[in-house]
VEXLUM-145080 format. One record per residue (C-alpha): residue number from 1; residue in three letters; x, y, z; chain. Coordinates in nm, 3 decimals, always signed. Layout:
// residues N
NUM_ala_X_Y_Z_A
...
//
This chain:
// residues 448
1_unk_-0.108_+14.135_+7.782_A
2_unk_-0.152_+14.265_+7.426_A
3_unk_-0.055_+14.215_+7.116_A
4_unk_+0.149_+14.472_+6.935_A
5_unk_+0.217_+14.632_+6.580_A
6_unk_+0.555_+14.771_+6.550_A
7_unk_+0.778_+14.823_+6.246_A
8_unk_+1.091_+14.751_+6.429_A
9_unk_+0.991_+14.400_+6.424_A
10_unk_+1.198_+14.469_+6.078_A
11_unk_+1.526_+14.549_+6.270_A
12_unk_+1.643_+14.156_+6.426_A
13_unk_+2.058_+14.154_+6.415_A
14_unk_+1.996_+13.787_+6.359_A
15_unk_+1.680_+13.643_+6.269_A
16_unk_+1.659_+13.252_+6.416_A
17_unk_+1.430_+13.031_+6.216_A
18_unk_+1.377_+12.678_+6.248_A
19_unk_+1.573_+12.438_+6.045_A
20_unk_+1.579_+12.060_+5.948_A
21_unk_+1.949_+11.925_+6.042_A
22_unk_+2.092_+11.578_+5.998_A
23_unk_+2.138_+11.343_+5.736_A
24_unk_+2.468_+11.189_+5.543_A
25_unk_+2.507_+11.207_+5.183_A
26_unk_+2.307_+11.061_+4.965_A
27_unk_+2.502_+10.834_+4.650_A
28_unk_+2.303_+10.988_+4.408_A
29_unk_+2.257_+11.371_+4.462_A
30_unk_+2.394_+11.626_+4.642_A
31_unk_+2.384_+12.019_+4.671_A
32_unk_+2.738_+12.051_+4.456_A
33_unk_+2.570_+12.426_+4.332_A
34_unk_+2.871_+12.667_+4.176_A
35_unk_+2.877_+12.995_+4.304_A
36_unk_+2.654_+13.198_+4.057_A
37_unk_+2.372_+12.986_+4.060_A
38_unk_+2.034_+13.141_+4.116_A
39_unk_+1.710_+12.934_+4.153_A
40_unk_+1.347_+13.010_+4.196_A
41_unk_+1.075_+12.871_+4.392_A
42_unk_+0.692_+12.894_+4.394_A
43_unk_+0.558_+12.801_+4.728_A
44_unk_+0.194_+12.812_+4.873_A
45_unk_+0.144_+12.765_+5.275_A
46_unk_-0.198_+12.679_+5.397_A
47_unk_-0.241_+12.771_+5.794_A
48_unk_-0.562_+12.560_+5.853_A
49_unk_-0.648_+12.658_+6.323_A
50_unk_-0.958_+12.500_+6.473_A
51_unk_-1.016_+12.445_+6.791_A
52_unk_-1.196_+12.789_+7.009_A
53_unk_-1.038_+13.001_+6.729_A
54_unk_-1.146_+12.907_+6.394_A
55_unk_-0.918_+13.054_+6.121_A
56_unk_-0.781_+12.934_+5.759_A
57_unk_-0.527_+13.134_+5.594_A
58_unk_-0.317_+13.094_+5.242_A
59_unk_+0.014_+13.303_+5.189_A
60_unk_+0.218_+13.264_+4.870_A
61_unk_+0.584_+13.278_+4.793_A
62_unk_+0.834_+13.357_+4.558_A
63_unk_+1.256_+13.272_+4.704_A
64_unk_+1.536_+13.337_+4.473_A
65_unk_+1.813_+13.149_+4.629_A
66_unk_+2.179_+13.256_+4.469_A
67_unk_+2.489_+13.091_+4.570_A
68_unk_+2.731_+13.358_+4.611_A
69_unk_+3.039_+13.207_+4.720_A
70_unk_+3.210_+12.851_+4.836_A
71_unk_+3.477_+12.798_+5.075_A
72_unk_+3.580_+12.433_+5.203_A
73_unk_+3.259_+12.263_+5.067_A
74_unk_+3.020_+12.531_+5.245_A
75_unk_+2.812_+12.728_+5.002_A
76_unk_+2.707_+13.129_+5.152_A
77_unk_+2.340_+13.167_+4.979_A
78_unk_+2.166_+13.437_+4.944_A
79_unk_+1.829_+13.421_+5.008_A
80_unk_+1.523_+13.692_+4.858_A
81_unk_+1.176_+13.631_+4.964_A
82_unk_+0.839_+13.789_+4.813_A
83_unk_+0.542_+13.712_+5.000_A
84_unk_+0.234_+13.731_+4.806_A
85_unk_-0.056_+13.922_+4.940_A
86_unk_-0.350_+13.728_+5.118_A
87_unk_-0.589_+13.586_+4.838_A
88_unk_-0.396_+13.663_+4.515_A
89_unk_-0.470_+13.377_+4.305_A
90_unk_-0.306_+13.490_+3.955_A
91_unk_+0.080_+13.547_+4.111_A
92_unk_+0.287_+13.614_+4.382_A
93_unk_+0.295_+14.037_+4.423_A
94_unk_+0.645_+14.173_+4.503_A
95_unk_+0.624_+14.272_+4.865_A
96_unk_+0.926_+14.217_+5.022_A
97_unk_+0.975_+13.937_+5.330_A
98_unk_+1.319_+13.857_+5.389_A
99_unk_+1.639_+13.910_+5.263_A
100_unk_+1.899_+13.724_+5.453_A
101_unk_+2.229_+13.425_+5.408_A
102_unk_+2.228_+13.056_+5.454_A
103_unk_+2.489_+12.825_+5.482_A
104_unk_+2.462_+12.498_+5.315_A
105_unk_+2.689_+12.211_+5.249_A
106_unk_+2.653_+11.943_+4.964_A
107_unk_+2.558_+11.708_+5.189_A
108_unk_+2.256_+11.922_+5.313_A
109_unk_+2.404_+12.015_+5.634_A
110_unk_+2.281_+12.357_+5.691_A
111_unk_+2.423_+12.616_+5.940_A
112_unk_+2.160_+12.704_+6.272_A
113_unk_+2.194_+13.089_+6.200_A
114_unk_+2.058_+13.298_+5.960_A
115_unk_+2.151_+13.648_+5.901_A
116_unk_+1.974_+13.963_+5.781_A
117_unk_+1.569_+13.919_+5.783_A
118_unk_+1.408_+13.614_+5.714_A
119_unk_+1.014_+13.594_+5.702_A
120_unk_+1.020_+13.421_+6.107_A
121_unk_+0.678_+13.518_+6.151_A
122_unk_+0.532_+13.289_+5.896_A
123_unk_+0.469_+12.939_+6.054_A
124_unk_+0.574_+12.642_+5.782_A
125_unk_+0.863_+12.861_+5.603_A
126_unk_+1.149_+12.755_+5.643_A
127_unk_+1.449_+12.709_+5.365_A
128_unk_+1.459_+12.335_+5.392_A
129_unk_+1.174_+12.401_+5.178_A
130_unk_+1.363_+12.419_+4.910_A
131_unk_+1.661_+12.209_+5.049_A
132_unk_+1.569_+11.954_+5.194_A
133_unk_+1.746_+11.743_+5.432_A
134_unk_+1.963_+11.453_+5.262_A
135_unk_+1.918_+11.134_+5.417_A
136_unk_+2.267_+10.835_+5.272_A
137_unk_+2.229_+10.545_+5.220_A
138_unk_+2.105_+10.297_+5.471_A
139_unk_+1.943_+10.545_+5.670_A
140_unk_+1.599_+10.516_+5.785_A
141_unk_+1.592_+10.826_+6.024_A
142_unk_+1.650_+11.164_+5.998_A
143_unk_+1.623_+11.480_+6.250_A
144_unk_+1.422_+11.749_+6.193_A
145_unk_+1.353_+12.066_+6.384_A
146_unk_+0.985_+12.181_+6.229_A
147_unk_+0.918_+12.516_+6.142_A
148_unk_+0.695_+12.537_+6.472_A
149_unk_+0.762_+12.454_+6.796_A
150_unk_+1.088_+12.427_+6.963_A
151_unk_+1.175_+12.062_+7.000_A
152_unk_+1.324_+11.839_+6.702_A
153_unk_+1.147_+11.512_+6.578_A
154_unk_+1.332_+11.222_+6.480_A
155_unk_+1.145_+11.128_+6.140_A
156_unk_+1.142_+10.805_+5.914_A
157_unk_+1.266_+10.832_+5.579_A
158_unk_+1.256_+10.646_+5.257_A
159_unk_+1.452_+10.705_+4.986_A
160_unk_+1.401_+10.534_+4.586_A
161_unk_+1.524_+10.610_+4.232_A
162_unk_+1.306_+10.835_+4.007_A
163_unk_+1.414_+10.924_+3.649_A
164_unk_+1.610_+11.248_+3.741_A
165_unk_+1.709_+11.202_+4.070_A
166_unk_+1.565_+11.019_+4.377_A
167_unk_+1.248_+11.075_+4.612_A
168_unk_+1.215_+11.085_+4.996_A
169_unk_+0.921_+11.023_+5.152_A
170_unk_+0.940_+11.139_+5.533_A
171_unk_+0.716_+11.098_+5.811_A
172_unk_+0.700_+11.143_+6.202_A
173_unk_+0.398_+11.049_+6.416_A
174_unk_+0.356_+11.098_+6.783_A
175_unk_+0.109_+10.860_+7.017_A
176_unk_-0.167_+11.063_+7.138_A
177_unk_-0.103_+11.048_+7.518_A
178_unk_+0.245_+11.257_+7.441_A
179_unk_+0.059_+11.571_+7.430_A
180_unk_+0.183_+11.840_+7.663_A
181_unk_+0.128_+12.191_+7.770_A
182_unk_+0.250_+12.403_+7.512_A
183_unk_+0.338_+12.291_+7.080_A
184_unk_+0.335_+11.947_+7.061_A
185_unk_+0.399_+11.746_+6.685_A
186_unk_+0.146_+11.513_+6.633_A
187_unk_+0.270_+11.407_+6.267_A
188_unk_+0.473_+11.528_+6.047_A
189_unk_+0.483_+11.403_+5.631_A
190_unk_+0.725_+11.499_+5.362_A
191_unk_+0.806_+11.448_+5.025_A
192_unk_+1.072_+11.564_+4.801_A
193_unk_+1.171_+11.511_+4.437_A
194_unk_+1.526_+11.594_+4.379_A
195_unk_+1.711_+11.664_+4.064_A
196_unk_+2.057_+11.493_+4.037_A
197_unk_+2.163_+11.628_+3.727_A
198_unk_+2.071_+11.993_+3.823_A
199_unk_+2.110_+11.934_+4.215_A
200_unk_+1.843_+12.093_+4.319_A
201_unk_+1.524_+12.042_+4.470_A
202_unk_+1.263_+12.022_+4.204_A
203_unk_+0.888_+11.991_+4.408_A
204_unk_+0.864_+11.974_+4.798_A
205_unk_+0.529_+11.912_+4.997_A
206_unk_+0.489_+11.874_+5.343_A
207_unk_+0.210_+11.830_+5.600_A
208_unk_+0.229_+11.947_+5.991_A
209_unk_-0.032_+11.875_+6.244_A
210_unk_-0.019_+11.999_+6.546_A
211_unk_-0.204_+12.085_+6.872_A
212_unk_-0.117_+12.357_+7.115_A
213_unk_-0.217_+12.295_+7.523_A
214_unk_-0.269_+12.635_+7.677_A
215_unk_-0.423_+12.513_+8.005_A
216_unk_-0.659_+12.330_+8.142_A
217_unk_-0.959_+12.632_+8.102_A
218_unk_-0.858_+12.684_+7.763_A
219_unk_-0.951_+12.481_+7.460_A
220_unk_-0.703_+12.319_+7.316_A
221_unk_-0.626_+12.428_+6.974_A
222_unk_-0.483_+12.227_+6.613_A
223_unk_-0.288_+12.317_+6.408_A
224_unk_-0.200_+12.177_+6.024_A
225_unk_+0.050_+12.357_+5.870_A
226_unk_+0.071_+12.292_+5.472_A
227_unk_+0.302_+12.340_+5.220_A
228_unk_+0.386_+12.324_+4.823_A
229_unk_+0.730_+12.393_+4.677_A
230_unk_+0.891_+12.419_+4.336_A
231_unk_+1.152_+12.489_+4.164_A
232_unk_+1.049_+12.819_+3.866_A
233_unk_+1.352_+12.918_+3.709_A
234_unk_+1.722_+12.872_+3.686_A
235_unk_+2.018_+13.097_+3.568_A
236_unk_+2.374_+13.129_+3.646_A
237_unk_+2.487_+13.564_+3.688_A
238_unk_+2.786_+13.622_+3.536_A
239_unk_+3.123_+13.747_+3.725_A
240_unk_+3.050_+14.123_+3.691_A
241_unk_+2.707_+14.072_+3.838_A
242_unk_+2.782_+13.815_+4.112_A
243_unk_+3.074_+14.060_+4.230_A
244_unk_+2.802_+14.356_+4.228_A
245_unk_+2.529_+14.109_+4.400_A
246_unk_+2.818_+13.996_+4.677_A
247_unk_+2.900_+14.410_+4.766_A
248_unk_+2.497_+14.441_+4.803_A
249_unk_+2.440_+14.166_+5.000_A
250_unk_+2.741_+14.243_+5.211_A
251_unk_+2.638_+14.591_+5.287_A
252_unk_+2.258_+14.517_+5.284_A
253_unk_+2.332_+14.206_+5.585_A
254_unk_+2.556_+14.490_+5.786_A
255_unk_+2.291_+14.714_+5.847_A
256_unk_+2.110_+14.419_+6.045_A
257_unk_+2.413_+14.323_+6.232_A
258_unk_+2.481_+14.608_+6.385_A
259_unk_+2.111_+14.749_+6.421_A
260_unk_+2.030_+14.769_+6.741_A
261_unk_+1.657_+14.620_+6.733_A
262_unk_+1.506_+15.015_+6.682_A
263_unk_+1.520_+15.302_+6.466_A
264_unk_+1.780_+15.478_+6.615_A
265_unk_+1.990_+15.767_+6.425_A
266_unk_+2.277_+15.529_+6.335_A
267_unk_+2.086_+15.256_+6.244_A
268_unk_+1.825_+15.554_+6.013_A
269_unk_+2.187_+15.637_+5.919_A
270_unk_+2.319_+15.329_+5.780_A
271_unk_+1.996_+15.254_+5.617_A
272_unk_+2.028_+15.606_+5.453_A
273_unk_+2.405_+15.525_+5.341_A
274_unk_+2.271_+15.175_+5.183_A
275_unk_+2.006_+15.355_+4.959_A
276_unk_+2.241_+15.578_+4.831_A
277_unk_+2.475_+15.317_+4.770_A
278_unk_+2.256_+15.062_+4.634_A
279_unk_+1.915_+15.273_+4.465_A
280_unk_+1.776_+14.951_+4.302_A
281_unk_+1.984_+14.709_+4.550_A
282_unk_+1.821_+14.360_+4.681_A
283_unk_+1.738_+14.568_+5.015_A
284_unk_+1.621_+14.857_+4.937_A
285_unk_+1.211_+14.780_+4.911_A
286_unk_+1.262_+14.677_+5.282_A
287_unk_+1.503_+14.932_+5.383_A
288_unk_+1.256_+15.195_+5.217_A
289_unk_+1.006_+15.050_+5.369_A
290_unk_+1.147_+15.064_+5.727_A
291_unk_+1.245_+15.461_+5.694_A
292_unk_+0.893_+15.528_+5.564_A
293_unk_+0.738_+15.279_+5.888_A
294_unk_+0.963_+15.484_+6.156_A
295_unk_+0.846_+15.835_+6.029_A
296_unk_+0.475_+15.662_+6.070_A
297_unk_+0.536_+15.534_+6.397_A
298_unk_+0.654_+15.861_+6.514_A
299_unk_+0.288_+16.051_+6.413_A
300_unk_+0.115_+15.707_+6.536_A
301_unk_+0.339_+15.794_+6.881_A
302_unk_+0.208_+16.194_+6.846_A
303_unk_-0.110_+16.132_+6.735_A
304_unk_-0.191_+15.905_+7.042_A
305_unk_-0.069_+16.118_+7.284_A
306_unk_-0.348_+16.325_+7.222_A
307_unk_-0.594_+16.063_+7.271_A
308_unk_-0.674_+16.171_+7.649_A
309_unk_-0.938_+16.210_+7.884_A
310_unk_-1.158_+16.508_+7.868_A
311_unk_-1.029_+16.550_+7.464_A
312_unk_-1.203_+16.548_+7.221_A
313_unk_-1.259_+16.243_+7.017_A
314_unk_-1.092_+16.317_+6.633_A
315_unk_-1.367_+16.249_+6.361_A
316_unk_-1.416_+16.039_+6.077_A
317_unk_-1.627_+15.898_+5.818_A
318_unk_-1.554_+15.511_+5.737_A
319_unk_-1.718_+15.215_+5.566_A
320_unk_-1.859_+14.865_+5.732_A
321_unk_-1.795_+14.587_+5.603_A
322_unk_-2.151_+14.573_+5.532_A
323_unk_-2.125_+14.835_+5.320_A
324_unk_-2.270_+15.118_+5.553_A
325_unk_-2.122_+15.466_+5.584_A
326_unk_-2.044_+15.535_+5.998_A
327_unk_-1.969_+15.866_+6.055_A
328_unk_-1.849_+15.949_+6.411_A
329_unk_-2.015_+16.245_+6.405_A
330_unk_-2.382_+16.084_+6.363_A
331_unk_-2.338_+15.911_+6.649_A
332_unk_-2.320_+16.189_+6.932_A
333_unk_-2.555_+16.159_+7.174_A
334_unk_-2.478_+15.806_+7.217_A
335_unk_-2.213_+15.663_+7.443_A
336_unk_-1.955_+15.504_+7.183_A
337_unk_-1.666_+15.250_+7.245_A
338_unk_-1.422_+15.224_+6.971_A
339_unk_-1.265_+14.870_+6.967_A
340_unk_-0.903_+14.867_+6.770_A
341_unk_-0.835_+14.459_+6.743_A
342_unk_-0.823_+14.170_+6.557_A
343_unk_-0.893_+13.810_+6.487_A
344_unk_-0.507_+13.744_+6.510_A
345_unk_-0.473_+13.936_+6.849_A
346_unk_-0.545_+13.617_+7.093_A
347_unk_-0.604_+13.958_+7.433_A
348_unk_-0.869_+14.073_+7.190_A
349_unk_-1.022_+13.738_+7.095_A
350_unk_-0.992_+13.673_+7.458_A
351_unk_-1.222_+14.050_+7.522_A
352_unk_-1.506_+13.896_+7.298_A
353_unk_-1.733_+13.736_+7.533_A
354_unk_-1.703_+14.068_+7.797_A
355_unk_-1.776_+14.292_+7.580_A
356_unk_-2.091_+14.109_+7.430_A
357_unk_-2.248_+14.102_+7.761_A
358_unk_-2.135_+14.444_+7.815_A
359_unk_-2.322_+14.537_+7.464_A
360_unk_-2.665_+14.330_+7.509_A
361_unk_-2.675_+14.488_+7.838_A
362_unk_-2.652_+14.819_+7.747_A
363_unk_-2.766_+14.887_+7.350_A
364_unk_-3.127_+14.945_+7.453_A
365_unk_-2.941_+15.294_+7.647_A
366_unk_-2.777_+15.407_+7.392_A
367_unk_-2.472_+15.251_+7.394_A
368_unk_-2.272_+15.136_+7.045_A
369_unk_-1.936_+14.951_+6.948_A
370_unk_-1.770_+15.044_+6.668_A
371_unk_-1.499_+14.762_+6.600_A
372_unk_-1.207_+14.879_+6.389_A
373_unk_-1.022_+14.565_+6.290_A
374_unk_-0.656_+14.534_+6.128_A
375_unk_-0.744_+14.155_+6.010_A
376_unk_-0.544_+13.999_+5.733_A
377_unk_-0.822_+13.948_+5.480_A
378_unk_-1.189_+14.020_+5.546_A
379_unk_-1.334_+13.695_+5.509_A
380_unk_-1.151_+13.567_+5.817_A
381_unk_-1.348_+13.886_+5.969_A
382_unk_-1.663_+13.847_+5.836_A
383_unk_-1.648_+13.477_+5.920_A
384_unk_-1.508_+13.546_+6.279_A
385_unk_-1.796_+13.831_+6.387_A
386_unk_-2.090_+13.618_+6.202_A
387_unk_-1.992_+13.250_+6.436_A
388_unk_-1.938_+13.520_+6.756_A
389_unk_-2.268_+13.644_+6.694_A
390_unk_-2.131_+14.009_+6.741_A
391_unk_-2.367_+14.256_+6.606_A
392_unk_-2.205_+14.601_+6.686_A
393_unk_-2.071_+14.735_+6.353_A
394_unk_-1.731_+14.654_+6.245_A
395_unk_-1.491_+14.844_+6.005_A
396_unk_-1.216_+14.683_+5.829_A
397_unk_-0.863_+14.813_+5.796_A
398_unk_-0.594_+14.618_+5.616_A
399_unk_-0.259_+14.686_+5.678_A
400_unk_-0.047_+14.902_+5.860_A
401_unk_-0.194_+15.226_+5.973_A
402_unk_-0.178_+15.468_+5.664_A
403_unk_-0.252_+15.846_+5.737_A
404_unk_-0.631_+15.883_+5.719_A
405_unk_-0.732_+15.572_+5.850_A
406_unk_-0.879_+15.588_+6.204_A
407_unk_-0.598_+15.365_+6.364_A
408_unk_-0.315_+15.637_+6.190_A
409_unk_-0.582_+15.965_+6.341_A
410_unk_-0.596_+15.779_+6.684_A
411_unk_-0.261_+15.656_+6.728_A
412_unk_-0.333_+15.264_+6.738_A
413_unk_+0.061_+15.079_+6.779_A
414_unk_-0.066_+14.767_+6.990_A
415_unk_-0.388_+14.545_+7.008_A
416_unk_-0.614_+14.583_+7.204_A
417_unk_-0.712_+14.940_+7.262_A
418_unk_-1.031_+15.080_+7.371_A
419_unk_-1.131_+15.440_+7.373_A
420_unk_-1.460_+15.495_+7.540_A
421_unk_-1.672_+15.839_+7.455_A
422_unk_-1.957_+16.020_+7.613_A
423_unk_-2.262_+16.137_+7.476_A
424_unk_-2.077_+16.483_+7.343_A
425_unk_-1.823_+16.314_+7.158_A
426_unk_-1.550_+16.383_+7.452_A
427_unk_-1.270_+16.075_+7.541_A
428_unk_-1.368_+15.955_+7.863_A
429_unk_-1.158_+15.672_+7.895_A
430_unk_-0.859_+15.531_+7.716_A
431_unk_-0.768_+15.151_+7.719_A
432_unk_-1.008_+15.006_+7.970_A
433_unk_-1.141_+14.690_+8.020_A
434_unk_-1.269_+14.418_+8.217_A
435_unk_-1.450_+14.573_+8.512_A
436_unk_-1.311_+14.908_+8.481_A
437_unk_-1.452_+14.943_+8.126_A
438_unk_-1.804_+14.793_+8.258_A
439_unk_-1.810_+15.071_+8.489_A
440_unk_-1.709_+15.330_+8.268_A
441_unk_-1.998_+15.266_+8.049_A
442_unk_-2.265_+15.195_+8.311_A
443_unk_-2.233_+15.534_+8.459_A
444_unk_-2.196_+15.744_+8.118_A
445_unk_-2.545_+15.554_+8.004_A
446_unk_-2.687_+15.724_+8.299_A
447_unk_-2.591_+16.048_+8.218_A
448_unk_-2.845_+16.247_+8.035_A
//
């Protein structure tokens, strides 16, 4: 099994993503937004794993939620979502993560479909972030389907009187013996301060812990998803520019309803059409972004095919994340394995302990790893390969594969792949492991 990069992942027709549902209407607020109205939202997510893997990771975000039409007391929102890159501290940078509709009603009923491309990827975003669910009065419960895992929770809620508005405090907690193979909830807390006046959501917060049963040989692993959410801005468009933003969004959501989940000519096509249409429209960073990803894939597809047996092995020069220059080059006359993974890629995680035996039993014959890692953010590398004790050289690699990095000059599309060289710098073996690779390398140290 492996873990793979792609760019279609962009293409969904309809991108599911959990959801909180349930809930009357509460006396004192409701969602009663007129179509115009554009909010924003500032929210922080904390991933916090421990458990076998140990991994922390913060992602910000910046939503701009517009209401663009109502019909029978359902509101059609459009949704624009900026995710901010891994560490920035000072604000959230504009790289696009979903542009997609919502339907909500004033009593916080929200529709179970959302379409165009919402950020699904991202465990604890979700857009009851910023609406939460409503819970009338006399209610104590409320459902909730968290944004992990696939079963809903039936949480507590408590609802007072603030000065603008009213506060509800939720919270879910599940008995320890309940755990199962698989996501299970083990508590869930919320809290939401909402506006009456301006009917909106003014702060969210919410805590998720969770633990995820793989087996009985595997560790079992927790999870505590955290989040921070508030409201930035406010403005209503006028009708000229609501009518302009409903024709994007219209055309921008049709492309991803009828793409077919690849970059095929007609949906290339009707990306092409949109950008002429709509230059500066609300899609086109991640329709630009998709044309410029499927000619990449394409070299990444004809670059790899040349990554063969009895080839030989493309050079390059790169820097360690110790700071060392490794030139493939300086290394002939040593048998090399280049290892394309990453913390994130649980097949490569899963290759650690192999391949460490495989290097202490070896190095002292002139064998040498060179790791090439597509991590997130190079702490969580640096911190990963310091508590594994791995002491082959590693190279870090951000992103997606950009011509001249090694993964674009080898052709790297999925995680993990191994390309094993001889002493002369020729490709002896392609996307081995286990045993196979063990072999591989015992009889090329031999060789003289």
């Amino acid at each position: 099994m492996t873990a793979r990069l792609s760019p279609l992942n962009l293409l969904p027709c309809a991108a599911a993503l959990a959801v909180l549902s349930g809930g009357a209407q509460a006396a004192a607020f409701s969602y009663d937004l007129p179509p115009g109205t554009s909010l924003s939202y500032q929210t922080t997510i904390r991933i916090l794993v421990s458990g076998g893997q140990e991994t922390s990771q913060s992602l910000r975000f910046a939503t701009q939620y517009t209401v663009l039409d109502e019909k029978s007391g359902t509101r059609n929102i459009f949704g624009s979502a900026n995710i901010g890159e891994p560490g920035s501290t000072e604000s959230v940078k504009t790289v696009p993560a979903g542009r997609f509709t919502i339907q909500l009603d004033a009593d916080g009923s929200m529709g179970d479909r959302i379409a165009g491309l919402a950020p699904r990827s991202v465990p604890g975003w979700t857009p009851r972030l910023s609406f939460p669910v409503l819970a009338g009065d006399g209610s104590t419960t409320v459902s909730i389907d968290p944004p992990i895992g696939q079963e809903s929770i039936a949480a507590t809620v408590r609802k007072m009187s603030s000065a603008n508005g009213i506060t509800l405090d939720y919270s879910h907690k599940t008995d320890a013996g309940q755990a199962k193979q698989g996501i299970s909830i083990n508590s869930y807390e919320g809290h939401a301060e909402l506006d009456s006046a301006g009917k909106t959501a003014a702060k969210t917060s919410s805590t998720l812990v969770a633990t995820l049963n793989r087996g009985e040989e595997m560790p079992v692993t927790r999870i505590v998803i955290q989040s921070e959410n508030s409201l930035a801005g406010r403005t209503l468009l006028n009708p000229a520019e609501l009518e302009n933003l409903r024709k994007d969004v219209t055309a921008g959501i049709a492309v991803f309803a009828n793409a077919s989940g690849g970059a095929d000519a007609d949906t290339m096509a009707a990306i092409t059409k949109y950008l002429e249409q709509f230059p500066a429209g609300q899609f086109s960073d991640i329709f630009g972004m998709i044309r410029d990803q499927a000619g990449v894939s394409k070299e990444l597809e004809a670059n790899f095919a040349k990554i063969k047996e009895g080839a030989k092995a493309p050079g390059f020069s790169a820097r360690t994340i110790t700071g060392e220059t490794v030139r493939l080059e300086d290394l002939r006359g040593k048998v090399v394995l280049l290892d394309f993974w990453a913390t994130w890629c649980g097949p490569c995680v899963a290759m650690v302990p192999e391949v460490k035996e495989l290097y202490a039993r070896n190095r002292d014959k002139g064998f040498v790893i060179l790791g090439i890692s597509s991590d997130h953010d190079l702490e969580t590398l640096q911190r990963f390969v310091k508590s594994k004790g791995m002491e082959w050289k590693q190279v870090y690699e951000a992103g997606d594969p950009k011509p001249g990095s090694i993964r674009h000059l080898y052709g790297v599309m999925k995680y993990p792949t191994t390309v094993l060289l001889d002493r002369e710098g020729t490709i002896r073996l392609v996307d081995a492991r286990g045993d196979d690779l063990a072999k591989a390398v015992e009889e090329l140290v031999r060789e003289k």
